[in-house]
DRENNU-667495 format. One record per residue (C-alpha): residue in three letters; x, y, z. Coordinates in Angstrom, 2 decimals. Example, Ala and Ser with C-alpha at 12.3 -4.5 7.8 and 13.67 -1.06 7.14 Angstrom:
2
ALA	12.30	-4.50	7.80
SER	13.67	-1.06	7.14
This chain:
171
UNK	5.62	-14.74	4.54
UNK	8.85	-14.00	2.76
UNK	9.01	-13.42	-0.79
UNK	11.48	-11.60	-3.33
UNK	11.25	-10.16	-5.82
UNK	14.67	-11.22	-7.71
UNK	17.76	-9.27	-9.13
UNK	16.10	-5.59	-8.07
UNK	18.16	-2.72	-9.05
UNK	18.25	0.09	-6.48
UNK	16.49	3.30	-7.91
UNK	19.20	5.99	-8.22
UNK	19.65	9.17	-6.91
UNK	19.23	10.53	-3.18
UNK	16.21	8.34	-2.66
UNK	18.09	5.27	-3.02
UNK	15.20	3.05	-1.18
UNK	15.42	0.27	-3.85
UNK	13.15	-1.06	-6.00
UNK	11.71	-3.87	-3.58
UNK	10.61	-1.37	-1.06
UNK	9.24	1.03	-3.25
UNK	6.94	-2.12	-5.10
UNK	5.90	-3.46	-2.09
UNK	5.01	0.37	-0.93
UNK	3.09	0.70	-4.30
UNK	1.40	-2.73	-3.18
UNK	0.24	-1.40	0.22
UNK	-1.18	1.35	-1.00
UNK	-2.83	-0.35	-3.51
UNK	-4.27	-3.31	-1.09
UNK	-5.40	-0.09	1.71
UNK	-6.88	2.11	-1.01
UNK	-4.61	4.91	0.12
UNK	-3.43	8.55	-1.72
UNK	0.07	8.98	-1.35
UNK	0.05	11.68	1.31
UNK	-2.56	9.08	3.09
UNK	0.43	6.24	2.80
UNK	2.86	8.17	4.33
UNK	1.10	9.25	7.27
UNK	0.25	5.31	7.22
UNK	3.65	3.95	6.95
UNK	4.77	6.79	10.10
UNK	1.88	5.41	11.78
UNK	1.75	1.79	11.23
UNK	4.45	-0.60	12.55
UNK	3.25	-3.55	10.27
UNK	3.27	-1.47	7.06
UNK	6.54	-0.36	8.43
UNK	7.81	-3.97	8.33
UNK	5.64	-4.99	5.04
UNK	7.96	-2.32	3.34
UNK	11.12	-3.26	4.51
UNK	11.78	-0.37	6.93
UNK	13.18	-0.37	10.33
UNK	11.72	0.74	13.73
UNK	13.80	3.97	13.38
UNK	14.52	4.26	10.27
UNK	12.48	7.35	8.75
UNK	9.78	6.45	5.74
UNK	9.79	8.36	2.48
UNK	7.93	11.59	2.07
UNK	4.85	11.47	-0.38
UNK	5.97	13.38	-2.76
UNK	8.74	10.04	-3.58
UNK	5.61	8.14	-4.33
UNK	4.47	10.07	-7.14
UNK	7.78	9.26	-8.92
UNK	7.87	5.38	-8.06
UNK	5.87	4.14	-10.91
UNK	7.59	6.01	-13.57
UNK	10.93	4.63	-12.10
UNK	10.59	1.77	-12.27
UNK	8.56	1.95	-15.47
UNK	5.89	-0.09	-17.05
UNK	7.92	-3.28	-18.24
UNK	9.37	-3.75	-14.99
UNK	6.36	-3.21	-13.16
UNK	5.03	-5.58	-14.64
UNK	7.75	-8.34	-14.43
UNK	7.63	-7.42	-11.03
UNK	3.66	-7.82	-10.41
UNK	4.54	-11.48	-12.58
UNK	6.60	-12.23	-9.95
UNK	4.43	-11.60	-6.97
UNK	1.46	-13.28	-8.68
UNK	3.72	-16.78	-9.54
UNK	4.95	-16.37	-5.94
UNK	1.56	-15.92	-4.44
UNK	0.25	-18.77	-5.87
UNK	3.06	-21.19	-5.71
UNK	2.15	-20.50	-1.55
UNK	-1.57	-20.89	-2.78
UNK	-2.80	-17.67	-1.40
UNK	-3.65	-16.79	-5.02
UNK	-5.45	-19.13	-7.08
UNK	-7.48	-17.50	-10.25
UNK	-10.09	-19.17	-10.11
UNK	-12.30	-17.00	-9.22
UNK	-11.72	-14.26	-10.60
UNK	-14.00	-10.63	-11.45
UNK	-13.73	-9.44	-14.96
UNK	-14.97	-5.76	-15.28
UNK	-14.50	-3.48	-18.35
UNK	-14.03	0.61	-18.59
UNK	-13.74	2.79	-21.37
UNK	-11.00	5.56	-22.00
UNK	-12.47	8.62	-24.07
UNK	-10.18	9.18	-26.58
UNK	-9.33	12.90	-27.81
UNK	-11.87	13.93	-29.90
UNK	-11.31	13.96	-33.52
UNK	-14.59	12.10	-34.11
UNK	-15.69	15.38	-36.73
UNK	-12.31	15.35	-38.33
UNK	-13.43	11.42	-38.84
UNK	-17.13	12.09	-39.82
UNK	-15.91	14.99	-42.24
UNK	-13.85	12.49	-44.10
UNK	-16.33	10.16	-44.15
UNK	-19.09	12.95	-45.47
UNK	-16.13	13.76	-48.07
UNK	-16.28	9.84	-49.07
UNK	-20.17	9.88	-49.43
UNK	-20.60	7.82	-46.30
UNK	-23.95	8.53	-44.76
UNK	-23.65	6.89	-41.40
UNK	-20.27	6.87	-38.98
UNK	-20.38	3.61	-37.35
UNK	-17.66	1.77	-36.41
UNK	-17.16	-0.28	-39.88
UNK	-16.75	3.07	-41.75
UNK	-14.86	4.40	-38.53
UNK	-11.73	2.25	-39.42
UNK	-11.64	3.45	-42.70
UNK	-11.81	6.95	-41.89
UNK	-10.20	7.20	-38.47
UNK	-6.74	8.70	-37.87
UNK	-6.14	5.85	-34.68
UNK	-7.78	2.47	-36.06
UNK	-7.69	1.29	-32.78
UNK	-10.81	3.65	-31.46
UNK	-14.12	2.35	-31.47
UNK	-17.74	4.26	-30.42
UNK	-18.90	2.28	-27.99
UNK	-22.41	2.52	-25.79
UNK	-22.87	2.07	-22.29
UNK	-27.02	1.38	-21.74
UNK	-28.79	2.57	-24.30
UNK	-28.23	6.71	-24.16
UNK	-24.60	7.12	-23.43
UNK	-22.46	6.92	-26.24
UNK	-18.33	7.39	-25.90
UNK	-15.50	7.23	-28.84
UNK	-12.46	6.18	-27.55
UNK	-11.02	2.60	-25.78
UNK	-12.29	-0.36	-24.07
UNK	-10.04	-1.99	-21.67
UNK	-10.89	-5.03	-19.25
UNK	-9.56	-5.85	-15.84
UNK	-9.36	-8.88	-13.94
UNK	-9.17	-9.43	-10.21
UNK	-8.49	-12.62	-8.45
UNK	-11.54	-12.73	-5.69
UNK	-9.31	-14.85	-3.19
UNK	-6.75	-12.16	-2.75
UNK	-8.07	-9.26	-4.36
UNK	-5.40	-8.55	-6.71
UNK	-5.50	-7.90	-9.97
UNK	-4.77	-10.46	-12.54
């Protein structure tokens, strides 16, 4: 299957391996659950990877230590015009169709200034931090406490994830 991924810049500097390349390496690893020294072994290794990526038979593969950079590079926005792309692609060849899809959530612990937060709310004559008195008194408004079961409380973020079960990618 050929695919693009339309109008992408080449990354500058000595690297110079291009923005397509470097996406669809961030794709493989992704897809073979591999750390970045793991993908470059991989991509020495592996003929079809190789190809998936754009290289050449002789042509030598970045070192690892390039793939740490990659998604900062290229940056969030264009990440994810570029992950847009490759979905809308996908299924306009209906290998992706979302309709089944897998939605999980996880929470992010935020730094804690929950006692700064229950110190202003003691200050206000509060007598319970929940999270109704939590937006009054927090310093983000966005945090939450949030319980996982019945034992395991966390203060911080909740953010879902949804994965396409025909393809496995994420949505």
């Amino acid at each position: 299957m050929s695919w693009s991924l339309g109008g992408c810049r080449v990354l500058k500097g000595a690297d110079g391996y291009g923005v397509e390349r470097l996406f669809r390496r961030l794709l493989l690893q992704f897809m073979e659950d591999l750390s970045d020294r793991e993908l470059e072994r991989y991509l020495e290794e592996n003929l079809a990877a190789k190809w998936f990526c754009g290289f050449t038979l002789s042509e030598p593969t970045p070192d690892y230590r390039l793939f740490t950079r990659v998604p900062t590079r290229i940056g969030p926005t264009r990440l994810c015009q570029l992950f847009a792309a490759m979905r809308a692609q996908l299924k306009a060849a209906g290998l992706m169709s979302e309709v089944f899809t897998f939605v999980d959530a996880t929470h992010f612990i935020a730094k804690a200034t929950l006692w700064e937060e229950r110190d202003a709310a003691r200050q206000q004559k509060i007598d319970k931090l929940n999270n109704e008195v939590l937006s009054k008194v927090a310093l983000d408004k966005q945090t939450r406490i949030g319980c996982k079961g019945q034992k395991k409380y966390w203060y911080g973020y909740k953010e879902h994830g949804s994965v396409d079960m025909q393809s496995g990618l994420i949505i």
